[in-house]
C-alpha positions as CSV (number, residue, x, y, z in Angstrom):
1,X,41.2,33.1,-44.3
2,X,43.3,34.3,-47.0
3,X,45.8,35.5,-44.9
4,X,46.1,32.7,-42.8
5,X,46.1,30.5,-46.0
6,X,49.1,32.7,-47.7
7,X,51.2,32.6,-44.4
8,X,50.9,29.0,-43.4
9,X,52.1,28.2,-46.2
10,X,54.5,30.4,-46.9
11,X,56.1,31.1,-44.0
12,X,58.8,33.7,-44.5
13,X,58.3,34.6,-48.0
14,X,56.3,37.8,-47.7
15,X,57.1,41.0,-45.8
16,X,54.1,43.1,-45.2
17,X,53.4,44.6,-48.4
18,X,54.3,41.9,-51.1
19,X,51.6,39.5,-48.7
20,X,49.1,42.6,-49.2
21,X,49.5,42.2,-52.7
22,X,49.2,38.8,-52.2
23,X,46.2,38.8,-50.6
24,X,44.2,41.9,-52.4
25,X,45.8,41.9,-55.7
26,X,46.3,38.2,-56.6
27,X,43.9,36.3,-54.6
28,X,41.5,38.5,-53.8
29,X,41.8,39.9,-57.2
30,X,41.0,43.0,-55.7
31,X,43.9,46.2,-57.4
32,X,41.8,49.1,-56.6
33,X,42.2,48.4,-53.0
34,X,44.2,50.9,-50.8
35,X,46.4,49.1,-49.7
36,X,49.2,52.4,-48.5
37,X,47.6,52.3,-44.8
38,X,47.7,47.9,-44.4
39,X,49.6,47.1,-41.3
40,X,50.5,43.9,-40.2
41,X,49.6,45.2,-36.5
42,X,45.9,45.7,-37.8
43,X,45.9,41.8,-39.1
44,X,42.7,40.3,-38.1
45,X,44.6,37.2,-37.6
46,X,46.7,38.6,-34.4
47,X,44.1,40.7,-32.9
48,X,41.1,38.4,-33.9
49,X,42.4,35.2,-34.0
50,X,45.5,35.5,-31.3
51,X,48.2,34.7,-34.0
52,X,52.0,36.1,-32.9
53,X,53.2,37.4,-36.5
54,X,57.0,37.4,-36.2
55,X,59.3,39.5,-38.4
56,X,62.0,38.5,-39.5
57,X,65.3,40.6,-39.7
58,X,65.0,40.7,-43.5
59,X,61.2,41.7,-43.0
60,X,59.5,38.4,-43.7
61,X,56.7,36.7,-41.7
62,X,55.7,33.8,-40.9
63,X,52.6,32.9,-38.4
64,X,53.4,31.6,-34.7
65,X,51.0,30.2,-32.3
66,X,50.6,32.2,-29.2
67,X,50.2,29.1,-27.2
68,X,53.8,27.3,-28.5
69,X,57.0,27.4,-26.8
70,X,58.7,28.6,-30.0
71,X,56.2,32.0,-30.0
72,X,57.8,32.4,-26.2
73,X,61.5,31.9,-27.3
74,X,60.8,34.4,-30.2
75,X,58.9,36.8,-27.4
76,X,61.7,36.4,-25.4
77,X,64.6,36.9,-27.7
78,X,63.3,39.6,-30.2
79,X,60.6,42.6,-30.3
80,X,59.8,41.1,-33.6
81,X,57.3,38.9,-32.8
82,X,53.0,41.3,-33.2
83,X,51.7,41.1,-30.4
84,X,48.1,42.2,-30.2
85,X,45.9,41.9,-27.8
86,X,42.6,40.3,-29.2
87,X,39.2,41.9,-29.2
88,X,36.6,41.4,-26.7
89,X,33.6,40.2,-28.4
């Protein structure tokens, strides 16, 4: 929720470790997490939730809908756009 929270609203501001900060450090108040092996390809809002996550050239992210036309144009036009394929429950 955090994550979705920080990214929706924020849309890119944060590259992959400043919105683990984010998330563990500032919100979650949470410093004596490791946070050297966070991945935005492990983000439970992609393979969870179906969230595309694309990344910017400068390294920012910003939350895209895998149901919108604009998370097809980015498919189509970048490899920058997470794709994961959500679990099976």
């Amino acid at each position: 929720m955090i994550q979705y929270k920080v990214l929706s609203e924020h849309p890119c501001k944060y590259n992959e470790e400043k919105l683990s900060h984010e998330v563990h450090v500032v919100r979650r108040g949470r410093p004596d997490l490791d946070r050297s092996r966070y991945t935005i390809r492990r983000n439970l809002l992609a393979k969870r939730y179906g969230w595309g996550i694309h990344v910017n050239k400068q390294g920012k992210l910003k939350l895209v809908g895998c149901e919108t036309k604009e998370y097809e144009r980015l498919a189509s036009e970048t490899p920058n756009v997470v794709r994961v394929s959500r679990n099976q429950a």
